[in-house]
LOGUVEX-424840 format. One record per residue (C-alpha): residue in one letter; x, z, y. Coordinates in steps of 0.05 Angstrom, whole numbers, padded with zeros to 5 digits, always signed. Example, Ala and Ser with C-alpha at 12.3 -4.5 7.8 and 13.67 -1.06 7.14 Angstrom:
# LOGUVEX-424840
A+00246+00156-00090;S+00273+00143-00021;
***
This chain:
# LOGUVEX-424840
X-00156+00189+00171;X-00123+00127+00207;X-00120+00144+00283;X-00120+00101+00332;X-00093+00099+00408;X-00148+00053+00450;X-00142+00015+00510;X-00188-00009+00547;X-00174-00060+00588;X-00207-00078+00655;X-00192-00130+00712;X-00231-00113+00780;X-00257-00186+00793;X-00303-00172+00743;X-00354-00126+00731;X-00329-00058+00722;X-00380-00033+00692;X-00378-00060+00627;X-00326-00024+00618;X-00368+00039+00609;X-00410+00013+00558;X-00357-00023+00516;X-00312+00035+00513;X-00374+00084+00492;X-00392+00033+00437;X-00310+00020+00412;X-00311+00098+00404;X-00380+00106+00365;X-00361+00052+00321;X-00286+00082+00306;X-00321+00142+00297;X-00374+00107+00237;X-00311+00076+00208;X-00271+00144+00196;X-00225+00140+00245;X-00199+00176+00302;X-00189+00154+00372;X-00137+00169+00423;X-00159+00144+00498;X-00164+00154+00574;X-00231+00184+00591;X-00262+00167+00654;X-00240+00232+00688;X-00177+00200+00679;X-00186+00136+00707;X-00245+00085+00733;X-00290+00076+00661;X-00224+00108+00619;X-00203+00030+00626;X-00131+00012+00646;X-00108-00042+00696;X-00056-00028+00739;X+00011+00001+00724;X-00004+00071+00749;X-00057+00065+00696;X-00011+00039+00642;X+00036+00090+00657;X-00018+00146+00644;X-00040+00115+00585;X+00023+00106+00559;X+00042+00177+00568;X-00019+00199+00531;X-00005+00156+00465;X+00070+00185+00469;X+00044+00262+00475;X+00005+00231+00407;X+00064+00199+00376;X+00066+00223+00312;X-00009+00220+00303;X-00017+00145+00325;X-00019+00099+00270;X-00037+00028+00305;X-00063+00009+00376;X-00133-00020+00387;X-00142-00064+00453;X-00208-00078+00473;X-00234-00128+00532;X-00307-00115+00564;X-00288-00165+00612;X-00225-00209+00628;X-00178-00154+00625;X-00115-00136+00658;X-00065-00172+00611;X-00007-00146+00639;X-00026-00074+00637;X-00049-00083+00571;X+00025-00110+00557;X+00051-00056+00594;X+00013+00012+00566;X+00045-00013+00497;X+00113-00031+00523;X+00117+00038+00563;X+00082+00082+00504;X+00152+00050+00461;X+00105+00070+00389;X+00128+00008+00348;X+00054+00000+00313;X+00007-00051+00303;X-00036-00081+00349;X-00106-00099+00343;X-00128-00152+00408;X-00206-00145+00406;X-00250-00185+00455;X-00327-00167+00469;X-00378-00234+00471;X-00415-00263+00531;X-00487-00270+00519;X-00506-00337+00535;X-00567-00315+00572;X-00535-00272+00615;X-00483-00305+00654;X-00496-00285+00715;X-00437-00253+00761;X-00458-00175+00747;X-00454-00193+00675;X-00413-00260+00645;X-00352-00211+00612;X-00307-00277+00612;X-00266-00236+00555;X-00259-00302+00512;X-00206-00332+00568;X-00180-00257+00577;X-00158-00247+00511;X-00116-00306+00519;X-00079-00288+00575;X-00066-00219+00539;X-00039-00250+00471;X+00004-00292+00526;X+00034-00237+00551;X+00048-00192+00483;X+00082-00245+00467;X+00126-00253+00522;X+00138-00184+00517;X+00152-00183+00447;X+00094-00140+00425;X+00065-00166+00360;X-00003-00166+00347;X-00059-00177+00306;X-00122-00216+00326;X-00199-00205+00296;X-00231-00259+00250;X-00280-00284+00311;X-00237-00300+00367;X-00300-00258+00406;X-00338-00204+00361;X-00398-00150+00380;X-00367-00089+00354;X-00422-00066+00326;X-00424-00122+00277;X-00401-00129+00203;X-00347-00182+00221;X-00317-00128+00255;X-00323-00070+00219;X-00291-00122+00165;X-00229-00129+00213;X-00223-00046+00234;X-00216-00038+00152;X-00165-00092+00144;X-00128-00069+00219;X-00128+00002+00183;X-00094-00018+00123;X-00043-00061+00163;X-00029+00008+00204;X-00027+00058+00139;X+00023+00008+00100;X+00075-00006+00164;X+00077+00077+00175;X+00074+00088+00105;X+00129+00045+00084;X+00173+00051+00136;X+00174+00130+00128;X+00177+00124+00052;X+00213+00166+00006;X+00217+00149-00073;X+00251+00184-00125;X+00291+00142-00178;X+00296+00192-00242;X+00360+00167-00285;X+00408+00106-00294;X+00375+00032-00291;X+00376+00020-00369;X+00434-00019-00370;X+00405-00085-00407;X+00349-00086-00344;X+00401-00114-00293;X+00335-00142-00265;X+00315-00081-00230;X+00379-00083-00189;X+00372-00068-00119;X+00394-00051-00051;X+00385+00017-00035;X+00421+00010+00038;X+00373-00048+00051;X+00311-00002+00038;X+00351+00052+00079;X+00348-00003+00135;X+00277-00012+00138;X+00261+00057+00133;X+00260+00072+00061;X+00293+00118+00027;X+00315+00146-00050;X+00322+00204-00081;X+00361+00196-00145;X+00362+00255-00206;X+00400+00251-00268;X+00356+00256-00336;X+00404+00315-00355;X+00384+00355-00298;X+00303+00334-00309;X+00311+00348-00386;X+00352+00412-00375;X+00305+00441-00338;X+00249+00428-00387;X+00284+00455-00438;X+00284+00528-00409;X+00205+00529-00391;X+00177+00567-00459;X+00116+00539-00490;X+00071+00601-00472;X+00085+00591-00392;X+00025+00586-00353;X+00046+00520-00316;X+00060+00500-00381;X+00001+00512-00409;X-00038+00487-00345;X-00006+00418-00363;X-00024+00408-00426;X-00101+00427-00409;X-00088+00372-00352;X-00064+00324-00406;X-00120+00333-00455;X-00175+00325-00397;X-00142+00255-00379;X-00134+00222-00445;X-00160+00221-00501;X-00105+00257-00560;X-00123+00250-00627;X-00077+00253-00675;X-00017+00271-00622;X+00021+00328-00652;X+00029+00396-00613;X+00099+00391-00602;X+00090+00328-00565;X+00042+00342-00513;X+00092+00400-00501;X+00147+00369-00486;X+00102+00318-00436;X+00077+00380-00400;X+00149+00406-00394;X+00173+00343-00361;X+00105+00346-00314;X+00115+00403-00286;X+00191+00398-00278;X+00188+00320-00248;X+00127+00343-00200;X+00162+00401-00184;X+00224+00359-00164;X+00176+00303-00133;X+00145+00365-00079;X+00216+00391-00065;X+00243+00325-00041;X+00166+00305-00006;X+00172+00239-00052;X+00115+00199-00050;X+00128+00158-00118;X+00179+00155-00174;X+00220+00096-00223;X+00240+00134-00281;X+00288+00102-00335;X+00232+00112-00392;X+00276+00075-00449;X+00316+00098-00491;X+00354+00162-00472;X+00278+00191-00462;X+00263+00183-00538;X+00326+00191-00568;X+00345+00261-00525;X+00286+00291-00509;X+00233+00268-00562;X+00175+00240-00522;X+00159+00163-00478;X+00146+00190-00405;X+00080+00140-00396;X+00021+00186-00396;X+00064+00235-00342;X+00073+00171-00303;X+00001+00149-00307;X-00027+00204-00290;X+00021+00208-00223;X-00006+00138-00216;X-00075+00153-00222;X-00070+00211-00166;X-00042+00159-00118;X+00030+00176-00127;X+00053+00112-00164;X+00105+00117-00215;X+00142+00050-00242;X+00177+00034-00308;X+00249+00027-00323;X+00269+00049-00253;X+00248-00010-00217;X+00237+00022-00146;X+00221-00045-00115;X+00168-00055-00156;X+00146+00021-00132;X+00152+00001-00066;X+00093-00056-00078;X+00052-00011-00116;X+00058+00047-00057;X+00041-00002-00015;X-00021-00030-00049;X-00049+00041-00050;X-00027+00057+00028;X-00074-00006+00034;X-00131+00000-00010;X-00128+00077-00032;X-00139+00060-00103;X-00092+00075-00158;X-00033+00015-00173;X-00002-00010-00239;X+00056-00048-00254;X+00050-00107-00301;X+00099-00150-00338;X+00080-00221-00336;X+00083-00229-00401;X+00043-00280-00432;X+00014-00354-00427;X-00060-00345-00452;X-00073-00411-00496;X-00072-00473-00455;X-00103-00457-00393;X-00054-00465-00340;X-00088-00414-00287;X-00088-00352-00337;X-00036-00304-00371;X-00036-00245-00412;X-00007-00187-00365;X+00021-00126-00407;X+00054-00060-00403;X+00073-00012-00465;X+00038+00022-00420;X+00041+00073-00368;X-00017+00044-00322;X-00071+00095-00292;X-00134+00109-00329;X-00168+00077-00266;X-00153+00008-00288;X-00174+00015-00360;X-00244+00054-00334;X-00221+00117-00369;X-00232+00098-00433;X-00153+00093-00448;X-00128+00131-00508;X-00054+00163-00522;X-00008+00134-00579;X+00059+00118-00601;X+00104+00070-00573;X+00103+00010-00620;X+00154-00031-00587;X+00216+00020-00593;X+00185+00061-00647;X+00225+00018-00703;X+00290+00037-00666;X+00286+00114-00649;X+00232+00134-00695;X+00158+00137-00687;X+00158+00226-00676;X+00197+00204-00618;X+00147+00156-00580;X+00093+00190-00571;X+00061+00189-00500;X+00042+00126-00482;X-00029+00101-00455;X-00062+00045-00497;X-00125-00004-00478;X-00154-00064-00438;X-00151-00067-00361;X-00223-00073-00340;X-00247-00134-00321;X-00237-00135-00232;X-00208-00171-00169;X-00131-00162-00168;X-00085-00154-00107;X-00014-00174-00133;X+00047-00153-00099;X+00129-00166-00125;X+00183-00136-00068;X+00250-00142-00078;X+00319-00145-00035;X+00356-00197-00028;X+00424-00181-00021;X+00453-00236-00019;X+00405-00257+00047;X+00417-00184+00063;X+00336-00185+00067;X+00271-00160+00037;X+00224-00211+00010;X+00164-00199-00027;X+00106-00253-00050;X+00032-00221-00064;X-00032-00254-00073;X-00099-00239-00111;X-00132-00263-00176;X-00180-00219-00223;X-00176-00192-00288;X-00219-00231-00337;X-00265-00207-00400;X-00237-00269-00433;X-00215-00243-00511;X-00145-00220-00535;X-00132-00161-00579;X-00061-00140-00582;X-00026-00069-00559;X-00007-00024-00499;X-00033-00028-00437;X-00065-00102-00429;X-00108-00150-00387;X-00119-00227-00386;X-00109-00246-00309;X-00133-00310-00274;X-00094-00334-00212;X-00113-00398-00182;X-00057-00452-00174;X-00024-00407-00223;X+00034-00452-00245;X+00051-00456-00168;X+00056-00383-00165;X+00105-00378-00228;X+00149-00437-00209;X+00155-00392-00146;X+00172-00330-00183;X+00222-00372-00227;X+00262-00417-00176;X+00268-00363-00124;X+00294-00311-00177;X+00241-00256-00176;X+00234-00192-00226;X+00183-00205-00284;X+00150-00133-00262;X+00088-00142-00217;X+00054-00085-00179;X-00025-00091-00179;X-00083-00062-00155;X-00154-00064-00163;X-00177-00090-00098;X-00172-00150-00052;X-00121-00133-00001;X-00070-00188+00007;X-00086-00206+00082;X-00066-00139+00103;X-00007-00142+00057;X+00014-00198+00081;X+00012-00181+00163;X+00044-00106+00154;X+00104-00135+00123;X+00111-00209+00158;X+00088-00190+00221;X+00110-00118+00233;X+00164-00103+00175;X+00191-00171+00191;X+00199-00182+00114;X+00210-00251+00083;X+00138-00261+00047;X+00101-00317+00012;X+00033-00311+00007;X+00003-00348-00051;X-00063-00379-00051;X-00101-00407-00089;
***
């Protein structure tokens, strides 16, 4: 649940009152959206509203005994508002979270002085002074919205996954398991520039993951318990025994290693010291963590983690991550996106089956490949996401936008969709002349707005947002 602190503000040339009803009707609305709300109540001051700096004080005091609960600030204007006790509860509270500036409407039949609300001009003057302050902020579609209508409920959903992405990331801890495979020098990163914004990684040799396997018998229970798991996700057929064994093994020892360290998603070095040593491809144990919401990314590319966590902080649905792999004939605003593939049952509907790894097969033997997740991405709207640090810049820049995934026709292997992205050839000239990773992270949903705010606005990350 995405908790809010509230504040209500109130300026005593207009009428007070109103702020009594808004405040009732911001909570019951919070409440009808799912999330929780932290405020003054009116035993605490006139209406549980906030205008002078006594007031701010005791707000503020309240969201900092709630600290570690608060995941973004709503303010609200029944009338004008007090914008510099609005400016000042957040500046004293010292939280660092988004802010949501919400304004109620006059009704232009009632205009008289008991009633006109005059929030439209207020919310001016309280943007004015965030931003002298240095507070940023977000602002609702309407520049004045009923709360109780769709348009806003619309914004509360988007404000909530701004909040849950800016916490999320910027408490985030991601497991890289083994050495970048040394021909992918494109999955080279800064891990001191993730440290910076709040991100950190846990690295684990393979040895230590594969050593550990090794010792589990076949008959243990968590063993056991595994291999049930896998044979409930994915379909099997003609996947020896010894196989889903040794996936189970390396389940239970990588999750095991994943709750000790609290990681919240993994990069694992899935070529070819997995095949070759231990006898298996790591992609259904990584799409099934993907599929629970605990993204795991090929051929350690933890920036490209770091877009798929992000995607799911946003949207709560399962990510992927996608090579951009292919033009699809000659239309200029589709391509053929492709993994080998490790990508969560979600996005192929559940109807994705276990096979061999064709691509590597030829070099460390077909017994060896066995694991990975084959079919078509179902056809739906697409959030895109590519992070990445530039050290050079000594900065993190991303780019993200949203396309779908089309039912247009293409047989071929692994994990597979045909995606349409408008202005396409814009978006890969992008990609190409400002150096960016051929992995993509994507999600079934359309959350690029929020995307785009929690890391330009509040991250203070380097983003282009592509559209169409």
């Amino acid at each position: 649940m995405t908790t809010l602190g509230v504040i209500v503000g109130n300026r005593g040339f207009f009428p007070a009152e109103l702020c009594e009803e808004g405040r009732q009707i911001i909570l019951r609305v919070l409440e009808e959206e799912g999330f929780k709300a932290i405020a003054l109540g009116p035993q605490d001051t006139p209406y549980g509203s906030v205008e002078t700096y006594a007031q701010a004080k005791q707000c503020a005091d309240l969201f900092k005994a709630h600290r570690e609960e608060i995941d973004g600030i709503l303010v609200t204007l029944p009338n004008f508002g007090d914008e510099r006790g609005v400016a000042d509860t957040i500046r004293l509270a010292g939280l660092d979270v988004p802010v949501l500036v919400h304004a109620f409407p006059d009704e232009a039949g009632r205009m008289d002085i008991s009633r006109r609300r005059d929030s439209f001009c207020g919310k001016m003057s309280v943007c004015n002074n965030l931003t002298q302050y240095g507070i940023p902020y977000s602002l609702t579609t309407l520049h004045t919205v009923d709360p109780t209508s769709a348009s806003f409920r619309r914004d509360l959903a988007r404000f909530g996954a701004i909040c849950r992405v800016v916490k999320g990331l910027r408490r985030a801890r991601f497991g890289q398991v083994g050495a970048r495979p040394a021909a992918f020098i494109t999955v080279r990163y800064s891990e001191k520039l993730l440290e910076q914004a709040g991100i950190s990684v846990e690295t684990v040799d393979l040895s230590e993951i594969f050593g550990r396997a090794w010792k589990l018998a076949d008959g243990d229970p968590v063993v056991q318990s595994k291999v049930e798991e896998i044979r409930a996700y994915v379909r099997v057929a003609n996947v020896p025994t010894e196989a889903l064994l040794k996936m189970a093994k390396f389940a239970a020892v990588l999750e095991a290693w994943m709750a000790e360290h609290e990681l919240v998603g993994t990069a694992l070095q899935c070529w070819t010291a997995m095949e070759e040593y231990y006898g298996v491809v790591p992609c259904t144990v990584m799409s099934m963590l993907s599929n629970k919401g605990l993204p795991s990314a090929c051929e350690t590319d933890i920036t490209g983690l770091i877009g798929m966590y992000a995607m799911v902080l946003a949207s709560g649905r399962p990510s992927a991550l996608l090579d951009w792999n292919n033009n699809y004939g000659e239309d200029p605003d589709k391509a053929v996106v492709f993994h080998c593939s490790n990508l969560p049952q979600a996005l192929f509907g559940g109807e994705a089956a276990m096979d061999y790894q064709a691509i590597i097969a030829g070099t460390v033997g077909r017994e060896n490949t066995f694991g990975t997740v084959v079919g078509r991405i179902k056809p739906t709207p697409l959030t895109f996401c590519r992070v990445s640090t530039d050290d050079a810049r000594g900065c993190i820049r991303a780019y993200l936008g949203e396309g779908e995934i089309t039912d247009d026709p293409i047989e071929t292997f692994g994990g597979y969709g045909v995606i349409r992205v408008p202005k396409m050839q814009a978006l890969l000239r992008h990609i190409c002349e400002y150096g960016y990773e051929h992995h993509v992270a994507a999600n079934p949903s359309q959350v690029a707005d929020a995307l785009y705010e929690a890391f330009a606005k509040y991250l203070k990350w380097d983003v282009y947002y592509h559209k169409g």
